[in-house]
LOVEXBA-446475 format. One line per field, with one value per residue (C-alpha): residue number from 1; residue in three letters; chain; x, y, z. Coordinates in Angstrom, 1 decimal, padded with zeros to 4 digits. Each point is the difference from the previous one (the first is absolute). Layout:
BEGIN
pos [NUM / ...]
code [ALA / ...]
unit [A / ...]
xx [X / ...]
yy [Y / ...]
zz [Z / ...]
***
This chain:
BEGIN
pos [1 / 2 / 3 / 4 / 5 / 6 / 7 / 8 / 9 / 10 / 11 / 12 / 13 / 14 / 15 / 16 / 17 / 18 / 19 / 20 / 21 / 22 / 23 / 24 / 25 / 26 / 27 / 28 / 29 / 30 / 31 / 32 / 33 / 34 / 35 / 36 / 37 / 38 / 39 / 40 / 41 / 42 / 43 / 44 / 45 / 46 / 47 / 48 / 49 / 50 / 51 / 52 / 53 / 54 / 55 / 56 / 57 / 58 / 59 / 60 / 61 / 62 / 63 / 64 / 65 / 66 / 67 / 68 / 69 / 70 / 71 / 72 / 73 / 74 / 75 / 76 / 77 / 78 / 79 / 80 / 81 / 82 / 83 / 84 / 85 / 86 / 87 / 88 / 89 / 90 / 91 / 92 / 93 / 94 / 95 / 96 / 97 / 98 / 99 / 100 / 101 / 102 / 103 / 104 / 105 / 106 / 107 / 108 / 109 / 110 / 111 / 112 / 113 / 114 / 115 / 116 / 117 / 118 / 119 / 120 / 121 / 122 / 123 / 124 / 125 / 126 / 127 / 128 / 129 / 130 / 131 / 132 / 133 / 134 / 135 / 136 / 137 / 138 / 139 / 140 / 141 / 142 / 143 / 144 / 145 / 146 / 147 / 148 / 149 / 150 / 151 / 152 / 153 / 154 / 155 / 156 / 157 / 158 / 159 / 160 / 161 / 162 / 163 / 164 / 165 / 166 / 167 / 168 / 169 / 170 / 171 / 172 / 173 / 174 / 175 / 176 / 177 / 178 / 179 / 180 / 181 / 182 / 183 / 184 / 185 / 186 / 187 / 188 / 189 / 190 / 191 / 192 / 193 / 194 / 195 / 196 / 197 / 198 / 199 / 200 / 201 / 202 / 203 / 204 / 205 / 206 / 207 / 208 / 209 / 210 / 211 / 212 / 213 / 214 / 215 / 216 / 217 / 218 / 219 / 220 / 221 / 222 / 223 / 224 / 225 / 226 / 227 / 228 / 229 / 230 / 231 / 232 / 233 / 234 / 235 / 236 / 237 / 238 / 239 / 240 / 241 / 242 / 243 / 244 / 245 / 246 / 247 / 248 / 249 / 250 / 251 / 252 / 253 / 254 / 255 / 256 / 257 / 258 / 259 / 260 / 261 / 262 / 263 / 264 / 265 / 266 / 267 / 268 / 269 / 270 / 271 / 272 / 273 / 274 / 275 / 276 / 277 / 278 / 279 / 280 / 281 / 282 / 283 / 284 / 285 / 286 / 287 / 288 / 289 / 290 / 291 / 292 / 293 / 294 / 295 / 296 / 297 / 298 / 299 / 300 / 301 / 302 / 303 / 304 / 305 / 306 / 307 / 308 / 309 / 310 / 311 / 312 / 313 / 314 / 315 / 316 / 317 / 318 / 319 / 320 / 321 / 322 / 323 / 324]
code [UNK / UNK / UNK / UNK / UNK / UNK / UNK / UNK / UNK / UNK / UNK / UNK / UNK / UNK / UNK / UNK / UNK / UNK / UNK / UNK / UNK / UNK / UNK / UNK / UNK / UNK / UNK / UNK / UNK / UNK / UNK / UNK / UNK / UNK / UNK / UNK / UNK / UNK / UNK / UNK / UNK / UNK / UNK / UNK / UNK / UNK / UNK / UNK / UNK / UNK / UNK / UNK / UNK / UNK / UNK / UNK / UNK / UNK / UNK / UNK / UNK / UNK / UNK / UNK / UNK / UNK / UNK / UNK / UNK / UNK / UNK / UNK / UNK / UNK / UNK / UNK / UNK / UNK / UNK / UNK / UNK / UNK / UNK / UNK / UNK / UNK / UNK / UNK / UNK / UNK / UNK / UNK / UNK / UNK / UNK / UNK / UNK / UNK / UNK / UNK / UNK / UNK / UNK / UNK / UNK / UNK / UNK / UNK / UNK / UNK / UNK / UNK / UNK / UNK / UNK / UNK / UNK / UNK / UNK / UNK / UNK / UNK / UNK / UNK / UNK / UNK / UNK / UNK / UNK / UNK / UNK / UNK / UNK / UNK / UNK / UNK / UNK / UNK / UNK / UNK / UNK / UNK / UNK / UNK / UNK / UNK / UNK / UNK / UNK / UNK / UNK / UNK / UNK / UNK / UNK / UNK / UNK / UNK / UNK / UNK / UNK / UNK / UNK / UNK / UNK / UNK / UNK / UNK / UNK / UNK / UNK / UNK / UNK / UNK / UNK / UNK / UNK / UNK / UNK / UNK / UNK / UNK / UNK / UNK / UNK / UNK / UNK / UNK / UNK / UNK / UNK / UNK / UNK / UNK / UNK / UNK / UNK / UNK / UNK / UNK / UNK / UNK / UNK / UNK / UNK / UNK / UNK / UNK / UNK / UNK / UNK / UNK / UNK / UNK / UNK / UNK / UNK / UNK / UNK / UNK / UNK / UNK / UNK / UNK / UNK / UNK / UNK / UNK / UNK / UNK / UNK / UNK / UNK / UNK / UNK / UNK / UNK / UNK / UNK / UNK / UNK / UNK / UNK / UNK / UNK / UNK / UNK / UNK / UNK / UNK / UNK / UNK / UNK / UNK / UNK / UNK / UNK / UNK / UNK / UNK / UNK / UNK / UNK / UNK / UNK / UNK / UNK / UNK / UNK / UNK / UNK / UNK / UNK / UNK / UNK / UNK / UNK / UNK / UNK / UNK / UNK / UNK / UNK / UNK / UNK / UNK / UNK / UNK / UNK / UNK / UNK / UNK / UNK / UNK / UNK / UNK / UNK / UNK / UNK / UNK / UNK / UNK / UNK / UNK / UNK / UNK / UNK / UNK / UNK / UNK / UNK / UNK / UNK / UNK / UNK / UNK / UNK / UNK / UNK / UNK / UNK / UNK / UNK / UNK]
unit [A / A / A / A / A / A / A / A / A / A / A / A / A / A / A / A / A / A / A / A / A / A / A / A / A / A / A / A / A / A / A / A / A / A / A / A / A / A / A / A / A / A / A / A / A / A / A / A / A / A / A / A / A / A / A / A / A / A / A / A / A / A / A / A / A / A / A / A / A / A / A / A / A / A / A / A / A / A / A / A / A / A / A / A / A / A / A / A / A / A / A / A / A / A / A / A / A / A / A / A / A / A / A / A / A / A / A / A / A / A / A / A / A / A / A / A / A / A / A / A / A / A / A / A / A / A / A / A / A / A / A / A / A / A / A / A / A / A / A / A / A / A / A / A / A / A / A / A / A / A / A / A / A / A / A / A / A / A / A / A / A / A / A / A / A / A / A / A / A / A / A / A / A / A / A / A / A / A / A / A / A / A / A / A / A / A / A / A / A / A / A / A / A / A / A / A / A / A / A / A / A / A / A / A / A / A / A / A / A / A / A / A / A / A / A / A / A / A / A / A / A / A / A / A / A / A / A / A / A / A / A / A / A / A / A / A / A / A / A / A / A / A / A / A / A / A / A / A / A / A / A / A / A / A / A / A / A / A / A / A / A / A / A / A / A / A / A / A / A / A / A / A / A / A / A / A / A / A / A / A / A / A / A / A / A / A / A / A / A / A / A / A / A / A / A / A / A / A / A / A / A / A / A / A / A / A / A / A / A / A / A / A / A / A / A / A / A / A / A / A / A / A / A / A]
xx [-000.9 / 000.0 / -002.7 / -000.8 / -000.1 / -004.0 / -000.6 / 002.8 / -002.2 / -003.4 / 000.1 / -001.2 / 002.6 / 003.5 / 001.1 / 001.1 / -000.1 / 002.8 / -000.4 / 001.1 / 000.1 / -002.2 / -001.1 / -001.6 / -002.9 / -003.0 / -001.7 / 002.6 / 000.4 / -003.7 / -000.3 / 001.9 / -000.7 / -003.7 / 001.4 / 001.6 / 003.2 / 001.9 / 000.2 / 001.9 / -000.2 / 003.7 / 000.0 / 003.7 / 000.1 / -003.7 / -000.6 / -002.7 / -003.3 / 001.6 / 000.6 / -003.2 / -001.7 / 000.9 / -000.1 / -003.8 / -000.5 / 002.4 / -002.5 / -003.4 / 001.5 / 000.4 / -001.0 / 002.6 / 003.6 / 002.1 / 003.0 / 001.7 / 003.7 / 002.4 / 004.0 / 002.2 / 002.7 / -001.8 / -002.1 / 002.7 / -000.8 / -002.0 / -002.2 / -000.8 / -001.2 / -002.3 / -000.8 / -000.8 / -002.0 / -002.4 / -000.6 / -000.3 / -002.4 / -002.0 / -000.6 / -001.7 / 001.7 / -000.5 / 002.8 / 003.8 / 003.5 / 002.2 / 003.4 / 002.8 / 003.1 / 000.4 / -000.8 / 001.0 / -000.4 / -002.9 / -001.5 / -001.0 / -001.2 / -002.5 / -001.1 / -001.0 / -001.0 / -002.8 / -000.8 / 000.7 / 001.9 / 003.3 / 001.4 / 003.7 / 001.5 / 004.1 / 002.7 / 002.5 / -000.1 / 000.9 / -002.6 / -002.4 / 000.8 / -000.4 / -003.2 / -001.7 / 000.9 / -001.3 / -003.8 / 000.1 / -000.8 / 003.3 / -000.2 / 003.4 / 001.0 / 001.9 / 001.8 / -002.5 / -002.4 / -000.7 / 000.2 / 003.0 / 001.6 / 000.8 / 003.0 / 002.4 / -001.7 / -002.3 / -003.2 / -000.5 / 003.6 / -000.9 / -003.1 / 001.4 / 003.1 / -002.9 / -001.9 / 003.4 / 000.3 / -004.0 / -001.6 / -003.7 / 000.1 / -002.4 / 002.2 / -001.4 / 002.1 / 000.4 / 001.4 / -000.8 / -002.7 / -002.8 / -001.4 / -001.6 / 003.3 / 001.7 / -001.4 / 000.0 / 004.0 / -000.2 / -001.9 / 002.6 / 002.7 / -002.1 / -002.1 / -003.6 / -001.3 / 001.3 / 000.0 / -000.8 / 000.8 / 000.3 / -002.9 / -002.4 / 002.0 / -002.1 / -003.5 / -002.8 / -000.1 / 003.5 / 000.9 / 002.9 / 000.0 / -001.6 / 003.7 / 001.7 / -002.9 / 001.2 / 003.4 / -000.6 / -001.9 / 002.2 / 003.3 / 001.6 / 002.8 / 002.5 / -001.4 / 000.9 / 003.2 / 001.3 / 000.9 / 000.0 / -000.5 / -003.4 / 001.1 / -002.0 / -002.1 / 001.3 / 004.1 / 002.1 / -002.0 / 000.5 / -003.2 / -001.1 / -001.8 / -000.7 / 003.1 / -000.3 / 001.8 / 000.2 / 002.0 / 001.6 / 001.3 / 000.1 / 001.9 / -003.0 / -000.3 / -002.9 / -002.2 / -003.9 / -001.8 / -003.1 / -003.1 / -001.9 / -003.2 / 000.3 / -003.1 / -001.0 / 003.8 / 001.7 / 003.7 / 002.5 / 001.8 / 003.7 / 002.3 / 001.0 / -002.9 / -000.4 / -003.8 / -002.3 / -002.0 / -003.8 / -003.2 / 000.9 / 003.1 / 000.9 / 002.8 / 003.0 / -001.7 / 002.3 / 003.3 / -001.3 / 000.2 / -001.4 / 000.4 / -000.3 / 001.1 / 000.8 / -003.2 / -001.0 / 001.0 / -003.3 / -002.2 / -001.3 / -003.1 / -002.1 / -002.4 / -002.7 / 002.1 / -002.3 / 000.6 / 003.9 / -000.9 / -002.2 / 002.7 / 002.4 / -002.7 / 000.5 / 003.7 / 000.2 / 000.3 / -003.2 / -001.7 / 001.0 / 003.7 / 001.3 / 003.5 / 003.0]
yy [-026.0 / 003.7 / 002.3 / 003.8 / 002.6 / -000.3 / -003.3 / 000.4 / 002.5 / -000.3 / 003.2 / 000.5 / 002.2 / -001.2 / 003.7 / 001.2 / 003.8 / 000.7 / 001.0 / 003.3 / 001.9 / 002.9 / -000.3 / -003.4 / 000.6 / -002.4 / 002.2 / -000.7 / -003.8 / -000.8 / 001.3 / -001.8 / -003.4 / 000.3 / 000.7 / -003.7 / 000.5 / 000.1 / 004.1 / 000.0 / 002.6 / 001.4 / -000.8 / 001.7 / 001.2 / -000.3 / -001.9 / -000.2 / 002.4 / 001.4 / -003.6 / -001.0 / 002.9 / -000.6 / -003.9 / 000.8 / 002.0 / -003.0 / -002.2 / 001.8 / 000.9 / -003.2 / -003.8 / -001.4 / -000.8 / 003.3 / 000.8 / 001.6 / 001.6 / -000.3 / 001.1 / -002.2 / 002.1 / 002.7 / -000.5 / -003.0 / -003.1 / 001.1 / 002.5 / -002.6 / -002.1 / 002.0 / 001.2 / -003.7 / -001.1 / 002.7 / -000.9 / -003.6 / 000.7 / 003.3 / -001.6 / -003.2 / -002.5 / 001.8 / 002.7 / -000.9 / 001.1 / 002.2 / 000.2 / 002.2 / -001.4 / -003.1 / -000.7 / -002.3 / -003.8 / 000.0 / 002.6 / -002.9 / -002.4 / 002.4 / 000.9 / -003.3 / -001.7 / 002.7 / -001.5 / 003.3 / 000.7 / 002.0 / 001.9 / 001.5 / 002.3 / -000.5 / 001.2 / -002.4 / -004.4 / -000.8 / 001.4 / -001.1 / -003.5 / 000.3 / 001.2 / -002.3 / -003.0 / 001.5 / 000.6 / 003.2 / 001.6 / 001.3 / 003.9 / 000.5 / 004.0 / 001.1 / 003.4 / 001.3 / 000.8 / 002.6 / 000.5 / -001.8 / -002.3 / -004.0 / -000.5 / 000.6 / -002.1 / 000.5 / -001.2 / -002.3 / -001.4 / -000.5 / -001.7 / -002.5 / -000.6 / -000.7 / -002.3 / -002.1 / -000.9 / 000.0 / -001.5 / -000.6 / 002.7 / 003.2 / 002.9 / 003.3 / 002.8 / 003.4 / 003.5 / 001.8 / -001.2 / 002.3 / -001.3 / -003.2 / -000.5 / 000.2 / -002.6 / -002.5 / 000.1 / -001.0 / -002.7 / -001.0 / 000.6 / -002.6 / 002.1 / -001.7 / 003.4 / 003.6 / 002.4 / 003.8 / 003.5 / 003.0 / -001.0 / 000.3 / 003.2 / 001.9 / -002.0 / 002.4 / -002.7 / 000.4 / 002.7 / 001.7 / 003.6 / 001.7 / 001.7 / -003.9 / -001.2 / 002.9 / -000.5 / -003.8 / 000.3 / 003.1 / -002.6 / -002.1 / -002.9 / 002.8 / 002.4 / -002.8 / -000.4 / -002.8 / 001.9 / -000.5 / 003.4 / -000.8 / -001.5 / 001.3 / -003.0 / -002.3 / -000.7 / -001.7 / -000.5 / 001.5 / 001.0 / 001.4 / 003.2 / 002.8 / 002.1 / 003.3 / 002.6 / -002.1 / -002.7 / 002.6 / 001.3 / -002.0 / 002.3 / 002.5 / 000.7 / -003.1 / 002.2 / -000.5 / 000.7 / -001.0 / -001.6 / -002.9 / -002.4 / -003.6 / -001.7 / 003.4 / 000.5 / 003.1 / -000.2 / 002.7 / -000.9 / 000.3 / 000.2 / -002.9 / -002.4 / -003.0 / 000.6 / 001.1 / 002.3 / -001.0 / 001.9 / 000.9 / 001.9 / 003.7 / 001.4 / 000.2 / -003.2 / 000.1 / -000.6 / -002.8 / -003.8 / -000.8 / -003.1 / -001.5 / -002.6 / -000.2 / -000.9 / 003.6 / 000.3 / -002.2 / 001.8 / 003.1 / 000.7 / -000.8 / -002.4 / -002.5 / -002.9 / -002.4 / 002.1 / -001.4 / -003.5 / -000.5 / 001.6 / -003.0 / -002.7 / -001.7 / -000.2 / -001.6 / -003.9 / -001.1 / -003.1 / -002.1 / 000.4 / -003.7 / -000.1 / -002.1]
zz [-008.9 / 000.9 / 000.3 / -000.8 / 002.0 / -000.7 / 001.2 / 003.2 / 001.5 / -001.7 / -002.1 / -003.3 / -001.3 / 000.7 / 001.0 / 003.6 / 001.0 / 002.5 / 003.2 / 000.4 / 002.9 / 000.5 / -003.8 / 000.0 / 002.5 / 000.8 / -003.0 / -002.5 / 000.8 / 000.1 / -003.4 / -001.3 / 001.6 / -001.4 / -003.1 / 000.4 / 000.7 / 003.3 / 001.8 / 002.7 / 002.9 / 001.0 / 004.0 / 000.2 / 003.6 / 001.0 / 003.3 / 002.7 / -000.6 / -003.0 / -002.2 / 001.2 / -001.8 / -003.0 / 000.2 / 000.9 / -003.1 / -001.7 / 000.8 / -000.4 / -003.6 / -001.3 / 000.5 / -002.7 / 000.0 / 001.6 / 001.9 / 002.8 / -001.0 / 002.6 / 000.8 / 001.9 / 000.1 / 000.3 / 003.1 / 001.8 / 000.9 / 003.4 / -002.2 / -002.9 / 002.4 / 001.3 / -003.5 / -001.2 / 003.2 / -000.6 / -003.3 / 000.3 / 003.3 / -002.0 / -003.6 / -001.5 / -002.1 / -003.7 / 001.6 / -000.8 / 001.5 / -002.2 / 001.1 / -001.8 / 000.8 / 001.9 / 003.7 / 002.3 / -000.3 / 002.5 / -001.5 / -003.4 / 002.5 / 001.7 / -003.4 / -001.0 / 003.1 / 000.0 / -003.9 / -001.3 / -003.0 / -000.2 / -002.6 / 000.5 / -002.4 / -000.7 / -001.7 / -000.1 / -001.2 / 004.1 / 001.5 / -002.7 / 000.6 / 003.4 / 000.0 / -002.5 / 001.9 / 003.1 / -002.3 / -000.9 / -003.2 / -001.3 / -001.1 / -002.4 / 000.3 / -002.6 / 000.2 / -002.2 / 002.1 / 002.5 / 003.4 / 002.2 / -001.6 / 001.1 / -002.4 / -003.0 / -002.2 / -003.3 / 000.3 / -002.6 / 000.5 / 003.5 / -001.2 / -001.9 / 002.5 / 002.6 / -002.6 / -000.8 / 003.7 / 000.9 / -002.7 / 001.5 / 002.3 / -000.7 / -000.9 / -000.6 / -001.6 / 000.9 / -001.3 / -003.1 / -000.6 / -001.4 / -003.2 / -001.0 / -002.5 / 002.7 / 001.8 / -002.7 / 000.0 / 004.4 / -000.9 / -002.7 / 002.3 / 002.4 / 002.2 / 000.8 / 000.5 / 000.7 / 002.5 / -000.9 / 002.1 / -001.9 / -002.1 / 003.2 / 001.5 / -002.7 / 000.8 / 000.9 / 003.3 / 000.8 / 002.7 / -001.4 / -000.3 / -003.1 / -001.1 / 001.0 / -002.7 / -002.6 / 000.6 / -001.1 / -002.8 / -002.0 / 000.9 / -002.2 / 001.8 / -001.3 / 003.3 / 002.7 / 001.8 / 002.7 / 002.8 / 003.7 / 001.6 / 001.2 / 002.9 / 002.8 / 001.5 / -002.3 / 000.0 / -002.4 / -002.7 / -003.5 / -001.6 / -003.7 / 000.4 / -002.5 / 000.0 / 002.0 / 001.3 / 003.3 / -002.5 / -001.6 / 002.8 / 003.3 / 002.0 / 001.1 / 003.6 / 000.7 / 001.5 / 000.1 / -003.4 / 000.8 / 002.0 / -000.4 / 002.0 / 000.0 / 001.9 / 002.0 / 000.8 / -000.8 / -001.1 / -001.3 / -003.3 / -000.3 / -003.0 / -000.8 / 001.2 / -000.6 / -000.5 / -002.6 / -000.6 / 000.5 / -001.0 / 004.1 / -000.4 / -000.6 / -000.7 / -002.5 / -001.4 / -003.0 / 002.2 / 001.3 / -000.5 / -003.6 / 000.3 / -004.1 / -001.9 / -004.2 / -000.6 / 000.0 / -003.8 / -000.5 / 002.8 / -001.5 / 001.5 / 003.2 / 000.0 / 002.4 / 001.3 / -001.6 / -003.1 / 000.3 / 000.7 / -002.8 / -002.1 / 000.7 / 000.6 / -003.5 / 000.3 / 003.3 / 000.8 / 001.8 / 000.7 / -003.1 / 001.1 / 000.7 / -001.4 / 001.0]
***
């Protein structure tokens, strides 16, 4: 027997908002966790006074089920650890681990011998495997969503090459997905519940930058590109942004474009970041990372976060999911 999203981590909307960094504060995850799905605050590169800040607002914000996003390969495995020690010592039970991309094998067991639950996002079968029979709940990350991207894959391909192999594992899909309709064809894929981004980039709760919210909303999946010249802080990776005339042209001179606070802490922007801009930042916000997946054709406007969960509530498996 398998079980939804829902019932895996006590929700009562099978829906996960992702964990992005410097968008997804403790503001934008609260909301929606007490709108009954599961927020989740983006950690990214936050250690010492400055994660415990905002897992203190996490935690004030919200008594129901919520995460905390983390980077492996991001932040190494030194970092993470300190990353994951503080939230497993700073937060109460009802808080889960978020990892995007897959950690170390030590990493799972830490996770749930502390009885908390894990969710990983993927992009490829492999490392789905591997992390559902290690516990976690398996996030599928298609290519059509936006931000950096774990693999080659579609996502509802991926989906149903994960469900083949995994059949009573709970497998969540991601990328592209902005409308209820949407949704619905996850699920048919095999998904026990999805994960959205770009949808809560434009929530009055997120922190992204008015003109990033704009940008969003007037787009359509036509306006993004995969690219990788935002690779400042974050190598490697390709990533699907809003096409700009960074993308359009990535040899500029990658000097600083702008400024931005992060916890109290001033930093300069340069082109070609990795990061984006927050209600925090000045500058030429419109060369920088806008990061935004093909669901923007069906994200038009900008809304509450609980406004977005209701919207996909009635679509979603929940509690009456028991399927073989």
């Amino acid at each position: 027997m398998r079980s939804s999203l829902a019932e895996v981590l006590g929700l009562e909307v099978g829906l996960l908002q992702s964990g992005m960094g410097g968008v997804a504060g403790a503001e934008l995850a609260c909301a929606v966790s007490n709108a009954g799905a599961g927020g989740c605050v983006g950690g990214y590169k936050l250690v010492d006074e400055a994660l415990s800040a905002i897992l203190d607002r996490l935690t004030t914000g919200t008594d129901r089920p919520v995460g905390v996003n983390l980077i492996p390969e991001v932040v190494g495995p030194e970092e993470l650890d300190r990353q994951l020690a503080q939230v497993l010592a700073e937060t109460p039970q009802n808080v889960y681990v978020s990892l995007f991309g897959m950690p170390d094998d030590a990493v799972f067991e830490r996770v749930v011998a502390a009885g908390r639950h894990l969710v990983v996002q993927v992009g490829t079968v492999e490392d789905g495997v591997h992390a559902a029979e290690r516990g976690a709940v398996v996030v599928a990350q298609g290519i059509e969503a936006g931000g950096h991207l774990l693999g080659t894959s579609q996502r509802d391909d991926l989906v149903a090459a994960l469900r083949e192999r995994l059949p009573e594992a709970c497998i969540v899909a991601s990328g592209g997905i902005g409308s209820p309709a949407e949704a619905e064809r996850a699920v048919a894929a095999g998904a026990d519940g999805v994960l959205l981004g770009t949808a809560f980039v434009v929530a009055h709760e997120s922190r992204a930058h008015s003109q990033f919210k704009s940008a969003v909303t007037a787009a359509d999946e036509t306006d993004t590109v995969i690219t990788d010249v935002y690779e400042i802080g974050w190598t490697g990776r390709r990533h699907r942004v809003l096409a700009t005339a960074v993308t359009a042209d990535p040899d500029q001179p990658k000097k600083f474009i702008g400024k931005t606070v992060v916890e109290g802490k001033p930093y300069l922007v340069p082109r070609f970041s990795s990061a984006v801009p927050t209600t925090a930042t000045t500058g030429r916000i419109e060369e920088m990372a806008l990061y935004c997946g093909q669901s923007c054709s069906a994200v038009s406007q900008e809304t509450s976060a609980a406004d977005v969960v209701a919207g996909f509530a009635s679509v979603l498996p929940g509690a009456e999911l028991a399927s073989n």
